[in-house]
Each structure stands twice: as C-alpha cells, then as structure tokens.
Backbone of each chain as ProteinMPNN parsed JSONL, in Angstrom:
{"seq_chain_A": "XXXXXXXXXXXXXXXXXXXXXXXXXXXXXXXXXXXXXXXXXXXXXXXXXXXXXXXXXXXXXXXXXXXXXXXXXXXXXXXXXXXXXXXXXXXXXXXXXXXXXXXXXXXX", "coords_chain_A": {"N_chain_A": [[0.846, -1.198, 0.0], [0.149, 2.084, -0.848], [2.594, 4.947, 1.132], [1.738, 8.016, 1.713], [1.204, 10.212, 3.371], [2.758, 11.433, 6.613], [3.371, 10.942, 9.868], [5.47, 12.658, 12.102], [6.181, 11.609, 15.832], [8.345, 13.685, 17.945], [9.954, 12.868, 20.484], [11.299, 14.174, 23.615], [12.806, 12.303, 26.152], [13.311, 12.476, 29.438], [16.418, 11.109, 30.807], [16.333, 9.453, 33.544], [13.274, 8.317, 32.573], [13.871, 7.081, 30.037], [13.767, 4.099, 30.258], [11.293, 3.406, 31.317], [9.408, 4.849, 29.142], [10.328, 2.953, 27.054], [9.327, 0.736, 27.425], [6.485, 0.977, 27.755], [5.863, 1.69, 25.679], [6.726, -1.011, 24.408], [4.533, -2.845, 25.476], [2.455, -1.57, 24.002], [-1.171, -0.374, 23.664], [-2.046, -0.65, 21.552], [-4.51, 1.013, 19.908], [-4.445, 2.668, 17.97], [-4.415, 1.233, 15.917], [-6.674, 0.622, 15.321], [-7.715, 2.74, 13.722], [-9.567, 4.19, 11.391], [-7.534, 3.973, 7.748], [-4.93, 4.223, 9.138], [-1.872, 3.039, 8.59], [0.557, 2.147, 9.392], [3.07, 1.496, 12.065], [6.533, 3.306, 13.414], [8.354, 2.5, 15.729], [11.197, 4.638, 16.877], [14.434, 4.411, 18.219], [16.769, 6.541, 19.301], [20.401, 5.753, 18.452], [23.093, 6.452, 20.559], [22.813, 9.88, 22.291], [19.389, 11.919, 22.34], [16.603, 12.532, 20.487], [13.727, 10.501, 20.903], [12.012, 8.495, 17.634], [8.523, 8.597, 16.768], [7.057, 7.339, 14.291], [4.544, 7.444, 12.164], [2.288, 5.804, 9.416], [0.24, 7.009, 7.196], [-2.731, 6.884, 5.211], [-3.919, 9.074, 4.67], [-3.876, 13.156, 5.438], [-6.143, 13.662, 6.736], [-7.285, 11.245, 7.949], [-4.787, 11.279, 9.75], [-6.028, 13.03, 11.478], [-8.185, 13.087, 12.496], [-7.855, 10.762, 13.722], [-5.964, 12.363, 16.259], [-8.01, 13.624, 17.262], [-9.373, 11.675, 18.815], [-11.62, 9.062, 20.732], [-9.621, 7.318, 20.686], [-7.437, 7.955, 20.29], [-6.529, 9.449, 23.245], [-6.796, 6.821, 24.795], [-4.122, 5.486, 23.557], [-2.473, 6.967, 24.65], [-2.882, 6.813, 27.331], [-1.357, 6.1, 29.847], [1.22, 7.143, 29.352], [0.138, 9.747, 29.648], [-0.614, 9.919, 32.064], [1.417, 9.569, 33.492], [3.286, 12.063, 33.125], [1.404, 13.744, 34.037], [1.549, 12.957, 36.784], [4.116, 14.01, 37.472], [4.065, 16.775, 36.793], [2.079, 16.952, 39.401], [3.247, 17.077, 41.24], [5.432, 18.821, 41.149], [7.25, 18.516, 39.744], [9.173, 18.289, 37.0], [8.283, 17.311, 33.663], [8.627, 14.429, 32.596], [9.072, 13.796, 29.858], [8.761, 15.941, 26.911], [7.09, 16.198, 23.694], [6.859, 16.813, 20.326], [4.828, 17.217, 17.323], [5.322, 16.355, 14.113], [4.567, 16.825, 10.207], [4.173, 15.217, 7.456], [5.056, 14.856, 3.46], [5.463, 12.11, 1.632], [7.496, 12.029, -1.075], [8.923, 10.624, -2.482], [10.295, 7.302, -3.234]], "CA_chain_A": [[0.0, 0.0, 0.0], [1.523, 3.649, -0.61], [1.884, 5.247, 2.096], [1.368, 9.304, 1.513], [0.957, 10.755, 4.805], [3.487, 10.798, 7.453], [3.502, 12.313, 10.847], [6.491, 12.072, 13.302], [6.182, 12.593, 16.928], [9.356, 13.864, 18.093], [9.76, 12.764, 21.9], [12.503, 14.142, 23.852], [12.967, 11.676, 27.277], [14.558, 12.722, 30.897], [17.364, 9.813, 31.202], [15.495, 8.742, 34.298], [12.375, 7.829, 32.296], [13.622, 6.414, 28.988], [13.528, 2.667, 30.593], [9.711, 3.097, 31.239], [8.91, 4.914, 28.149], [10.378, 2.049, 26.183], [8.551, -0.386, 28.051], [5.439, 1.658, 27.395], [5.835, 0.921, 24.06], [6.641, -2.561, 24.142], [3.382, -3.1, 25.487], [0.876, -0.333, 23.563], [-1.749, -0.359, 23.661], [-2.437, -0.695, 19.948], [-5.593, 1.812, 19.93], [-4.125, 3.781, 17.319], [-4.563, 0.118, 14.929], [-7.948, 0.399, 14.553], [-8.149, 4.347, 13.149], [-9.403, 4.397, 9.553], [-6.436, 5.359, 7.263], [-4.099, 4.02, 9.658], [-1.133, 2.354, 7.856], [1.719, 1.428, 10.095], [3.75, 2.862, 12.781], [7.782, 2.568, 14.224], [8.842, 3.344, 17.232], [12.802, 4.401, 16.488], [15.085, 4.442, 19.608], [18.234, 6.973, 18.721], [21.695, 5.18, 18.737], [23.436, 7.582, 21.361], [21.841, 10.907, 22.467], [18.767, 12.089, 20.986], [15.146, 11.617, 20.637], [12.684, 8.958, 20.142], [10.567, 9.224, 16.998], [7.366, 7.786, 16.619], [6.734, 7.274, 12.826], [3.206, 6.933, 11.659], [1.83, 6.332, 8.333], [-1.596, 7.04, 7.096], [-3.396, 7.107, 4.1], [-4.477, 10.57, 3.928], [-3.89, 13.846, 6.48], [-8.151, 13.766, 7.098], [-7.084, 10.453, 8.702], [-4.562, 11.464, 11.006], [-6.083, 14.46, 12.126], [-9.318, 12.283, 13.229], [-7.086, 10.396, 15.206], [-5.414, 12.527, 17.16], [-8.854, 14.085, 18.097], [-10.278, 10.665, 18.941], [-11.276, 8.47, 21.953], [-8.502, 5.938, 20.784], [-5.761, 8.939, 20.736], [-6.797, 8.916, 24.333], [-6.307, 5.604, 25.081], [-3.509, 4.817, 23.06], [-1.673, 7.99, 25.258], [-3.461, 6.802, 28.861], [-0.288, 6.059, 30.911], [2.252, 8.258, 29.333], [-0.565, 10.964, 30.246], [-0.836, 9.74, 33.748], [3.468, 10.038, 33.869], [3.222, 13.6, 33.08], [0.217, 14.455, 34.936], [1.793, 12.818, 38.499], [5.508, 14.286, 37.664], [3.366, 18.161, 37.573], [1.317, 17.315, 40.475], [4.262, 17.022, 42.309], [5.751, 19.629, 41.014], [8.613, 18.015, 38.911], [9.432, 18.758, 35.418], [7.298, 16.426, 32.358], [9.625, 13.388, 32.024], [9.136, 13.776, 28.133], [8.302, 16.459, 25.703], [6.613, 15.914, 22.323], [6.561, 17.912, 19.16], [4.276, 16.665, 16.167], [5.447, 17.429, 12.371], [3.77, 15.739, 9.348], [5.332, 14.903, 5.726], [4.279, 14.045, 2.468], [6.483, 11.272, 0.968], [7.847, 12.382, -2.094], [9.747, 9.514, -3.733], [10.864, 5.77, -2.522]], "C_chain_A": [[0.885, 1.253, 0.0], [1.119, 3.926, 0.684], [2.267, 7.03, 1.874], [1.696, 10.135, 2.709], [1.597, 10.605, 5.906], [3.681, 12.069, 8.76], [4.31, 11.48, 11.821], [5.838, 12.698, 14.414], [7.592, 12.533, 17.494], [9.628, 13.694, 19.374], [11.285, 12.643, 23.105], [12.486, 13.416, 25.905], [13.837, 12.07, 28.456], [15.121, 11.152, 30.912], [16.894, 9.0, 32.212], [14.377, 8.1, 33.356], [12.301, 7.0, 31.114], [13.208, 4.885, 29.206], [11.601, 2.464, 30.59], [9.504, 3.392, 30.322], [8.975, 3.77, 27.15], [9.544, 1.016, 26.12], [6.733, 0.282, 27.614], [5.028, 1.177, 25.684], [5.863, -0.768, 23.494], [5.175, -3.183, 24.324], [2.32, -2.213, 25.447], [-0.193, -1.242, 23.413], [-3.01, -1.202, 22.273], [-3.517, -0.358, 19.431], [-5.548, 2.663, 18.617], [-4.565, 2.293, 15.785], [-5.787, 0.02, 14.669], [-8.31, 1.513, 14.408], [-8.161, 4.095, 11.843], [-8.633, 4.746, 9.034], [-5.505, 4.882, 8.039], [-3.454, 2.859, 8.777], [-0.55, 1.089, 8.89], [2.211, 2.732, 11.178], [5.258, 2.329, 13.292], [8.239, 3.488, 15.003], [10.472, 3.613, 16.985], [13.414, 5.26, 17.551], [16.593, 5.383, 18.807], [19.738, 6.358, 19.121], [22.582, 6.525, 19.456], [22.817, 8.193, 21.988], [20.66, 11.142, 21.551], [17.549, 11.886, 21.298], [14.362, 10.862, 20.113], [12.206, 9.561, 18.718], [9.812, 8.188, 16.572], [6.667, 7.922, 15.215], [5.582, 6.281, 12.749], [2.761, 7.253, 9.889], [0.662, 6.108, 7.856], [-1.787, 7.077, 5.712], [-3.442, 8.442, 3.46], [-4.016, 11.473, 5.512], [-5.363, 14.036, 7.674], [-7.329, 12.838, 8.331], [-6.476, 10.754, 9.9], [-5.242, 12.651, 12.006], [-7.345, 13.904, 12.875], [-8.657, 11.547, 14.248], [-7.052, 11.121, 16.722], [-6.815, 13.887, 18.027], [-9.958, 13.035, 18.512], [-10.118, 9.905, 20.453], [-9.837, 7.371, 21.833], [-7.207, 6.916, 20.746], [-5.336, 9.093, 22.105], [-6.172, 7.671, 25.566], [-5.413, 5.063, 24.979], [-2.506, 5.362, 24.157], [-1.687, 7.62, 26.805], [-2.127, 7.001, 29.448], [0.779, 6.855, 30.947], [1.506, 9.478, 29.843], [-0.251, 11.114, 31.762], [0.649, 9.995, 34.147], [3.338, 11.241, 34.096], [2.473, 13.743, 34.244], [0.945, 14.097, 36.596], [3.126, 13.482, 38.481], [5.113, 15.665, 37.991], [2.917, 18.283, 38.997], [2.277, 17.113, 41.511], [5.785, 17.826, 42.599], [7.259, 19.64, 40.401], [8.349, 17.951, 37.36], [9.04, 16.758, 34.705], [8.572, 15.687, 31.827], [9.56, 13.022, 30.692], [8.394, 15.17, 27.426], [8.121, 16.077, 24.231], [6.442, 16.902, 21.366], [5.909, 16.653, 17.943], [4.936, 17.578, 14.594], [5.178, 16.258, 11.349], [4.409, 15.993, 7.837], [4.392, 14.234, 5.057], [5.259, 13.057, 2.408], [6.28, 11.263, -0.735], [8.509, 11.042, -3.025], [9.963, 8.514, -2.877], [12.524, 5.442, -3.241]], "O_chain_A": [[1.947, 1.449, 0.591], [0.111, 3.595, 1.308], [3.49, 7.164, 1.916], [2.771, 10.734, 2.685], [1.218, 9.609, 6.522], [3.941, 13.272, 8.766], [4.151, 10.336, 12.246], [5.192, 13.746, 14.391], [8.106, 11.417, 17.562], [9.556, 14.85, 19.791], [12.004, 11.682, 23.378], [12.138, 14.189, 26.798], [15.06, 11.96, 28.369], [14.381, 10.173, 31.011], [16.947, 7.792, 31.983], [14.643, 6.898, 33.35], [11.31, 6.319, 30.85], [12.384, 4.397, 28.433], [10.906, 1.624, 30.018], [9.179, 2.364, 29.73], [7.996, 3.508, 26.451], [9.095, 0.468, 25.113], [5.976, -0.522, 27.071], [4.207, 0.58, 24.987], [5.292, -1.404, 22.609], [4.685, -3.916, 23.465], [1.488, -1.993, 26.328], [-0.197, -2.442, 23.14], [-4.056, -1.846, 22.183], [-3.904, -1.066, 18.502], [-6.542, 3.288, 18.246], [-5.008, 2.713, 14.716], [-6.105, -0.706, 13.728], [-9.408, 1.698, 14.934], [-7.172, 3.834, 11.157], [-8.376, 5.916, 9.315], [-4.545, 5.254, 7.365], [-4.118, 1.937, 8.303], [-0.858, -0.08, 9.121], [2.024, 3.946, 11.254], [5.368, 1.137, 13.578], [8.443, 4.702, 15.003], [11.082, 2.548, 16.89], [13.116, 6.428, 17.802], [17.286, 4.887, 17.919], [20.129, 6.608, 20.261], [22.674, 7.562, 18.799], [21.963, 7.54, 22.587], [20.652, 10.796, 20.369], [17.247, 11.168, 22.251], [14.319, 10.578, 18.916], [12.023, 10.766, 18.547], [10.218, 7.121, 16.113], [5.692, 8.666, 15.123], [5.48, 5.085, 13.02], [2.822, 8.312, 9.265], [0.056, 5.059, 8.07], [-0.798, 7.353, 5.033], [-3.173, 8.84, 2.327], [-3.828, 10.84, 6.55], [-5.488, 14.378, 8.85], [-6.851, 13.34, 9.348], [-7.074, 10.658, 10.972], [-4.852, 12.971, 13.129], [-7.494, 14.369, 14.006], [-8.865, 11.684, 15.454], [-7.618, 10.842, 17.779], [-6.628, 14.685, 18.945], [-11.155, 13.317, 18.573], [-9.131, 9.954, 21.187], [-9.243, 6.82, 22.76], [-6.104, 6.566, 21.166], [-4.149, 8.966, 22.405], [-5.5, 7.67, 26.598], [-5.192, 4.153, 25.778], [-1.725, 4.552, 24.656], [-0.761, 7.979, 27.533], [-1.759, 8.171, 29.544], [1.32, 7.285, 31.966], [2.18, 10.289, 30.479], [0.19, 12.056, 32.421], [0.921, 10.647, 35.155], [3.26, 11.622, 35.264], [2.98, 13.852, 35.36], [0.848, 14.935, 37.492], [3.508, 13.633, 39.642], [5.476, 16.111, 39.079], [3.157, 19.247, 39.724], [1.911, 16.991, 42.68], [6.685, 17.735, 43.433], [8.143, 20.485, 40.535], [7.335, 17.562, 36.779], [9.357, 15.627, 35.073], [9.345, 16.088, 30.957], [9.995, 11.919, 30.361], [7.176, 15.189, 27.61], [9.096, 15.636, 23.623], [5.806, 17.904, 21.692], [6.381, 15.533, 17.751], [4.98, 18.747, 14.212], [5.456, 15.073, 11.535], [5.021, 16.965, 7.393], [3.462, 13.5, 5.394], [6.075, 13.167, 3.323], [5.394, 10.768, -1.431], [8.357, 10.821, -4.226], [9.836, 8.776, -1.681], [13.15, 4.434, -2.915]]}, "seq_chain_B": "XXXXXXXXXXXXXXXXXXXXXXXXXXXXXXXXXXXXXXXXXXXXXXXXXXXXXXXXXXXXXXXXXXXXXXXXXXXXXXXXXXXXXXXXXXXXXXXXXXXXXXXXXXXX", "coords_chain_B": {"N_chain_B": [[9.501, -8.022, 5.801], [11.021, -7.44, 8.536], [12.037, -4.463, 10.141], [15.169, -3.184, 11.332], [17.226, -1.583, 11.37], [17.734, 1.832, 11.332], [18.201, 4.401, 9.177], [18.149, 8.087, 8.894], [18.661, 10.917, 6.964], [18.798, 14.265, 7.594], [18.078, 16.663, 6.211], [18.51, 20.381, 5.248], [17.164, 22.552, 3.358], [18.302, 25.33, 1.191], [16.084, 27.564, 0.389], [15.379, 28.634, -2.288], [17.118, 26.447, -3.458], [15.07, 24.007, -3.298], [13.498, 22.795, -5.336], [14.95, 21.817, -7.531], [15.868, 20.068, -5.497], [13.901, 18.592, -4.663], [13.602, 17.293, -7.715], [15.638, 16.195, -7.679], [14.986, 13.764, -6.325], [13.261, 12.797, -6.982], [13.918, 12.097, -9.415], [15.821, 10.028, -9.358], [18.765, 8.098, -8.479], [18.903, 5.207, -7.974], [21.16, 4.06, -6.628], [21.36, 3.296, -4.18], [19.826, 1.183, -4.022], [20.924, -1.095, -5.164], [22.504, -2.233, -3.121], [23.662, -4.613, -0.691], [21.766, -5.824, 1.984], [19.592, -3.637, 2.318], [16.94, -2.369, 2.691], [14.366, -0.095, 2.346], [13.577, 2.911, 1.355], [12.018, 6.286, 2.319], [11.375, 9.356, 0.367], [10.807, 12.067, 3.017], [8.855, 15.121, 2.852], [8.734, 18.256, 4.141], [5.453, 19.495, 5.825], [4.901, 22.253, 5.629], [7.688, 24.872, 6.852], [10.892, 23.592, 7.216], [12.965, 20.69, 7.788], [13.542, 18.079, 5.092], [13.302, 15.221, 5.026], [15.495, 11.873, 4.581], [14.714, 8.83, 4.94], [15.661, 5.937, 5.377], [15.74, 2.054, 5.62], [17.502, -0.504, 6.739], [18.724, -3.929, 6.952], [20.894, -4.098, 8.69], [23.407, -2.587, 10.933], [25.646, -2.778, 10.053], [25.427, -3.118, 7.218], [24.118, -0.286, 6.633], [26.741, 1.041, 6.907], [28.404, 0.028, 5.09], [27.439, 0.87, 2.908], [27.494, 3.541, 3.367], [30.552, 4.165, 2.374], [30.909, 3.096, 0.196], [31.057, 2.825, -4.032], [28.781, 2.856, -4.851], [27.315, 5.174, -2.938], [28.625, 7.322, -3.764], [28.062, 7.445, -6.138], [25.326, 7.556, -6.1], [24.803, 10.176, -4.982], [25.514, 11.848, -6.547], [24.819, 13.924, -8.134], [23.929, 15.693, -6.298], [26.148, 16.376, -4.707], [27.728, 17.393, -6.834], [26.035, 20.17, -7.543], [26.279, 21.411, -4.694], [29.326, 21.822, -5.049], [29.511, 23.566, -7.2], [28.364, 25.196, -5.93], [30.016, 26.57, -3.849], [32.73, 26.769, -4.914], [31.689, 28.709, -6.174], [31.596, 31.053, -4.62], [29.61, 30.733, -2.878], [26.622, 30.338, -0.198], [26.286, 26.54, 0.276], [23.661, 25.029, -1.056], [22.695, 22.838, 0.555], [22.705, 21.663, 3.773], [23.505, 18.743, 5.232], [22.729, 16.372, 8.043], [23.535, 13.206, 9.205], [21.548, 10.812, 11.045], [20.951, 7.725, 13.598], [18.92, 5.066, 14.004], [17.276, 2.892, 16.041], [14.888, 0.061, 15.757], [12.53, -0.17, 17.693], [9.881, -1.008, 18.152], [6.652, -1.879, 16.749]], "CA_chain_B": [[10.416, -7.805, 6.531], [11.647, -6.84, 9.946], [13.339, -3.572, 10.029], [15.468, -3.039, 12.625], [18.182, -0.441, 11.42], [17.14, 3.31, 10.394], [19.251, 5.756, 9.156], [17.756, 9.484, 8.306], [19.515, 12.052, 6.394], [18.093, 15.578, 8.114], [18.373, 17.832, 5.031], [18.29, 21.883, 5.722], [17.616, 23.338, 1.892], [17.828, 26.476, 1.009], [14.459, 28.124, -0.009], [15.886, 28.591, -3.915], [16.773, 25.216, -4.216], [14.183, 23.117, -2.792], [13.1, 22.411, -6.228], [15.731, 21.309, -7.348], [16.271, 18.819, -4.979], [12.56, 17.987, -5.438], [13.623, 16.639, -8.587], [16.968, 14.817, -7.737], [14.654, 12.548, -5.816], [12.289, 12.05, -8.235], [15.092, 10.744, -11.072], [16.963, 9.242, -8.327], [19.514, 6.786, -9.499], [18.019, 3.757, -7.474], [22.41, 3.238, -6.824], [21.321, 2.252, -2.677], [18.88, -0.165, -3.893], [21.864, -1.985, -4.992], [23.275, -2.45, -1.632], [23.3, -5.402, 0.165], [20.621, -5.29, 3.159], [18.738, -2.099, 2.009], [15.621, -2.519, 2.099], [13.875, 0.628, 1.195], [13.886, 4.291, 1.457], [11.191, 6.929, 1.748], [11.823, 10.55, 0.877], [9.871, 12.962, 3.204], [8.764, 16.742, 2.504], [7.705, 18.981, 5.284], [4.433, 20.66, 5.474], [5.061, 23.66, 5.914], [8.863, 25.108, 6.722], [11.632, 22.327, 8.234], [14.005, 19.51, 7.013], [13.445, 16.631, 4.33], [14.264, 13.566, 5.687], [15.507, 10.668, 3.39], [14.714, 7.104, 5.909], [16.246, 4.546, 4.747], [15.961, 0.866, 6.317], [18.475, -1.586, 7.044], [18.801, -5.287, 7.723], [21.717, -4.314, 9.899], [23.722, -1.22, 10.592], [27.039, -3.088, 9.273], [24.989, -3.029, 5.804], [24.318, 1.15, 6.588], [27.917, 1.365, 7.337], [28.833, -0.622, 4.222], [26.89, 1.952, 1.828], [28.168, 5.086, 3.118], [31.522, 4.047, 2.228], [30.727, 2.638, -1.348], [31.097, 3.849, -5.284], [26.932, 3.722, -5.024], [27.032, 6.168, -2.359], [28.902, 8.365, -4.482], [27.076, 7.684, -7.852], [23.827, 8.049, -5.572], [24.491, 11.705, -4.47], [26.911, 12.835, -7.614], [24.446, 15.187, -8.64], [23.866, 16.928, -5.501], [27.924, 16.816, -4.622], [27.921, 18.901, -7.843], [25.525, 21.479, -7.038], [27.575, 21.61, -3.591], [30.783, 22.014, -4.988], [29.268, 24.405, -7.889], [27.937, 26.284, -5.518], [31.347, 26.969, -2.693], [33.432, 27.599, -6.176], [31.403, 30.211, -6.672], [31.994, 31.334, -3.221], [28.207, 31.102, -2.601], [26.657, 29.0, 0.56], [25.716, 25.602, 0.306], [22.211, 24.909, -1.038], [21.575, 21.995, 1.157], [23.37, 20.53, 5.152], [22.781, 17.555, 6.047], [23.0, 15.287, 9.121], [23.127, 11.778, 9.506], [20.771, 9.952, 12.442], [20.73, 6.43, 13.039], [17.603, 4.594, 15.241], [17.185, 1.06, 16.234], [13.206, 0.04, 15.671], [12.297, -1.164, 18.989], [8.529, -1.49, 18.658], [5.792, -1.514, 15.53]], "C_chain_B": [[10.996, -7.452, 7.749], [12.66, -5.61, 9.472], [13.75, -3.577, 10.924], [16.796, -1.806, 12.721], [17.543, 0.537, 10.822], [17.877, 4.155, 9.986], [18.194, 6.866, 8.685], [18.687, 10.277, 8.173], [18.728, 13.416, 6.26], [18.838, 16.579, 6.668], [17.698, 18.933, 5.144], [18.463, 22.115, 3.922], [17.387, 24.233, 2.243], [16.865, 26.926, 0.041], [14.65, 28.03, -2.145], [16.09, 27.056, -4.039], [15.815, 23.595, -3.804], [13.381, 22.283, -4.456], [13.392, 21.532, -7.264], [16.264, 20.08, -6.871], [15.374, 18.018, -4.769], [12.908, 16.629, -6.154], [14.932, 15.651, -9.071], [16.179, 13.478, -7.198], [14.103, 12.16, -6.434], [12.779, 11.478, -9.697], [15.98, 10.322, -10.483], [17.924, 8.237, -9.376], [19.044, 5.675, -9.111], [20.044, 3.058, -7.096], [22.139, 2.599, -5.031], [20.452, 1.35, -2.985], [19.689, -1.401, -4.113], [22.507, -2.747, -3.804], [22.865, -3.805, -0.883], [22.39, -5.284, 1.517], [20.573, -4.035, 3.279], [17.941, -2.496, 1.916], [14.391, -1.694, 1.567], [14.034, 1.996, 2.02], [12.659, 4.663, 1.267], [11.703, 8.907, 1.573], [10.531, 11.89, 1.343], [9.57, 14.434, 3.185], [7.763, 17.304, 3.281], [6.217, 19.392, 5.151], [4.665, 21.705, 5.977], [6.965, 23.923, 5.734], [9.446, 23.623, 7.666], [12.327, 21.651, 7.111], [12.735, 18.625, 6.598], [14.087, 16.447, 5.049], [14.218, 12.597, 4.898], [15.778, 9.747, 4.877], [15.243, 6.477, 4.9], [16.572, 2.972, 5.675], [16.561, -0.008, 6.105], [18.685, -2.72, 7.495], [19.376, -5.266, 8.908], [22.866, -2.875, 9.985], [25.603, -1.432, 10.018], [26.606, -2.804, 7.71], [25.187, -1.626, 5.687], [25.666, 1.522, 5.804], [28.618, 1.038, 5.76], [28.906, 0.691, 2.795], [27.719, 2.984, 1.984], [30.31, 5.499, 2.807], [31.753, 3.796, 0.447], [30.419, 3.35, -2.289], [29.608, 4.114, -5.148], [26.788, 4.516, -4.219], [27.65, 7.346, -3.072], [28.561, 8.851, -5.621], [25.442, 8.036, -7.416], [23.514, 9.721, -5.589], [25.048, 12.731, -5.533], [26.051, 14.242, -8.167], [24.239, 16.437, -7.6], [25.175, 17.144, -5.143], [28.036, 17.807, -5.392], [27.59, 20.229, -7.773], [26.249, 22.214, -5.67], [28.396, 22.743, -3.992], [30.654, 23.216, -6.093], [29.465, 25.85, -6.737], [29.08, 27.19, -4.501], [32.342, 27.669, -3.96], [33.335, 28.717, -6.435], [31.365, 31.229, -5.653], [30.578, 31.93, -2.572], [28.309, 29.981, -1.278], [26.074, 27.912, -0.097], [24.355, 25.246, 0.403], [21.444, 23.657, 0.179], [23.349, 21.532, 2.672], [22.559, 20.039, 5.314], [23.25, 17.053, 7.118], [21.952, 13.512, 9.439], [22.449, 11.362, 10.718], [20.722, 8.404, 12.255], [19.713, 5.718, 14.291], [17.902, 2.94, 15.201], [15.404, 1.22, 16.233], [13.048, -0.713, 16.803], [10.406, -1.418, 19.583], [7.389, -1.421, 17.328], [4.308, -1.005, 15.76]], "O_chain_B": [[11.989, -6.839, 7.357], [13.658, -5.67, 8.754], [12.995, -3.956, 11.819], [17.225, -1.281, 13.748], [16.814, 0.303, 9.858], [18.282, 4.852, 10.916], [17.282, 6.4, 8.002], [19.535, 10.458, 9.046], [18.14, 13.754, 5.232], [19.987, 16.968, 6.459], [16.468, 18.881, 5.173], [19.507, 21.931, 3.295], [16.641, 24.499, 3.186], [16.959, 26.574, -1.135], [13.989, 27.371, -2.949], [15.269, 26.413, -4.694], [16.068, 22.425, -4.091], [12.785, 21.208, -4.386], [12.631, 20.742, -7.822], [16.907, 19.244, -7.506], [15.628, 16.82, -4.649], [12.751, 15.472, -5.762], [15.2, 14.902, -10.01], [16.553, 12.344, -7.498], [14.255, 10.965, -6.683], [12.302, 10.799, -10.606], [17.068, 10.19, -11.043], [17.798, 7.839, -10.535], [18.673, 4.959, -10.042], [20.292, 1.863, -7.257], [22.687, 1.552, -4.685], [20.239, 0.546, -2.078], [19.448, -2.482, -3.576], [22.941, -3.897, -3.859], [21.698, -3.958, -0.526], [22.585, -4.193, 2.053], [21.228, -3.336, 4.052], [17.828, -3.23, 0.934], [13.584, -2.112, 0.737], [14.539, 2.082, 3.14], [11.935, 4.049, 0.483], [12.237, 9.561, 2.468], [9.724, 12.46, 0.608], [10.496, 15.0, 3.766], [6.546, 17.121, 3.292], [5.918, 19.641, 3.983], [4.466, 21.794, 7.188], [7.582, 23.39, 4.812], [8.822, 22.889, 8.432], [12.306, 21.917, 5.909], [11.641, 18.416, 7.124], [15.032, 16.976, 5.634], [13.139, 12.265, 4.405], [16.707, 9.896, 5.671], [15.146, 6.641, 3.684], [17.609, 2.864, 6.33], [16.238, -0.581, 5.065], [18.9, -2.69, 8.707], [19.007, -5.867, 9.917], [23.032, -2.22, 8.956], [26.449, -0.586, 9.727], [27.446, -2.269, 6.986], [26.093, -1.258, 4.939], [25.813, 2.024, 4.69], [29.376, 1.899, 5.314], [29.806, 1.164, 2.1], [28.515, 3.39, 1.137], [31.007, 6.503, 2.956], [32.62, 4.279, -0.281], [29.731, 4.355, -2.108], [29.133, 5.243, -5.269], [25.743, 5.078, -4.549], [27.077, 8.423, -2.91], [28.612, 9.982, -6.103], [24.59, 8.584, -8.117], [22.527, 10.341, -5.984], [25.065, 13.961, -5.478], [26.551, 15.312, -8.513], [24.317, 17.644, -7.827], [25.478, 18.331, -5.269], [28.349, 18.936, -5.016], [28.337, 21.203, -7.868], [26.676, 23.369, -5.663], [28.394, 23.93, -3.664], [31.613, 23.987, -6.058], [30.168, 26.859, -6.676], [28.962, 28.414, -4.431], [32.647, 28.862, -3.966], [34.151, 29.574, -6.774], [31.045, 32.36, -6.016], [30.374, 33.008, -2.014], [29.206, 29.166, -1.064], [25.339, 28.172, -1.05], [23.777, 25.12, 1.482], [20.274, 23.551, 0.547], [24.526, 21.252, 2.445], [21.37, 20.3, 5.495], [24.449, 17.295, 7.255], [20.843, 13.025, 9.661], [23.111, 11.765, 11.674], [20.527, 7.842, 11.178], [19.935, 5.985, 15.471], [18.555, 2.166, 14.502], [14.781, 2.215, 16.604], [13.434, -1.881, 16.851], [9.883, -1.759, 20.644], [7.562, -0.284, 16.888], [3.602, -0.707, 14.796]]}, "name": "protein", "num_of_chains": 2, "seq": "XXXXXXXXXXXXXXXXXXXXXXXXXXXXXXXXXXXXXXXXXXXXXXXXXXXXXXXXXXXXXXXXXXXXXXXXXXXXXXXXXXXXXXXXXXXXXXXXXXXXXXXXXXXXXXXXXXXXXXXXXXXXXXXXXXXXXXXXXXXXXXXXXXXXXXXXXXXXXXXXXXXXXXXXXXXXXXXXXXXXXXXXXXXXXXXXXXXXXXXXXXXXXXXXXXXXXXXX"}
C-alpha cells in the first residue's frame, strides 16, 4: 500500500524515564490500529543521544487528524498521560516532551 | 520484513533550491537499492517550513555502514555533490546541510 501521509512525533525523554517509556511501548496499547487510514507505525530508539521518533503512516492527512482528536488517541496515550500528569502534580518537570510534524512522501 | 536499522539524512535546503532537490529525488539513481541489506527508502517533505528527511531501512547497521563508504554512495548523491561544490566555487553558501541519524526500531 503507498503510504502518503506521514507524521512524526518527536519525543525528547529525561534519562530517568527512557527505561519506562520504552517499556510503554513494548506493550501499547495498539488503539491507534484500529483508526481508519491508519497504515503502520515505528517506534525508532536513537543510537546515542537524541530523541525517540514515533513514525506513523496514514493514508491521507483527514485520517490522522481524526485520530489525534479521537477516543482511541486517548487511550492509546493513557499512561504516558498519567506520567506527566503525576511528575506536575508534584511539582517536577514532564519526564518527556513531544513535538508533532507531518510529511508528504515524495519519492521511494 | 523486519526492520530493525534506520538511518535518516536531516536535510536543511535552502528556499531557492528546494526544487531542485525535489527533482533529484524524483530521477533518483536507485544506486542504494543496490546495496546489500537495504531494504527501502522513503523521501519525506515537510508541510510547511523544516528539514526533508531521506529514511532509509536496514537489515543491519554493518549493511548502513557498508553503503556510506561505497562507489553507489557516491554515484547516488553525484548530482547533488555537484551542485555543492558548484555552488562553494562560486563562493556562494551551500544549497543543502545535512545530518546523519541512526535509530534502532524497537517497537511496531
């Protein structure tokens, strides 16, 4: 299938938390696998320093953009939410930041 | 296939030649498809302002390693080397930096 549509999330990890985030991943959720338009996705760990990125590919932009305003964006996010949310309420800095940026794919 | 090696090549163009390099990808030579454990490449184009990124997946990162040493890595890029080296001659900057990244896939 082509795949057209590509949105990274760019996810930069406090050294304390990369061990759970990974693990987070090992066992997703896989909420994001049943979004119309949903292709594929890879989780890519940086050799050295650096940050994660979470490569998704979709069909179309419609698609992802339903996603990431959906109950399964939600779900797919639950626990990394709940990380954040208890590292604030306790008044310690968000053991990950995320940036989203989205791509066509131009050539193979 | 299983991927499990990633390389990305973060490419900064400059605004003039984005078009340009558009169309190196789109008459590519196809000289990394040659390569022993390559398995495929996508090339991505921002929306909006930001770096192309050329992915490229790897059986293994000895294969990577293999390429960026080899005549197809140099018959791959010969046309943008040129524009390069056109362009410093003429004691202009450099239409395009890049930087290499390399990921391990640690989840799908």
């Amino acid at each position: 299938m082509e795949k057209k549509f590509v949105a990274i999330n760019y996810i930069h990890c406090e050294p304390h938390y990369r061990e759970r985030f990974e693990q987070l991943f090992a066992t997703r959720a896989h909420a994001i696998d049943r979004m119309p338009g949903f292709i594929d996705m890879q989780v890519l760990k940086p050799n050295g320093e650096g940050e994660y990125l979470i490569v998704s590919h979709w069909k179309s932009e419609e698609a992802f953009k339903t996603w990431t305003s959906s109950p399964e964006f939600l779900e797919g996010h639950k626990r990394g939410f709940e990380d954040v949310k208890k590292a604030r309420e306790q008044g310690m800095k968000s053991p990950m930041q995320s940036t989203f940026k989205t791509y066509e794919v131009i050539a193979h």
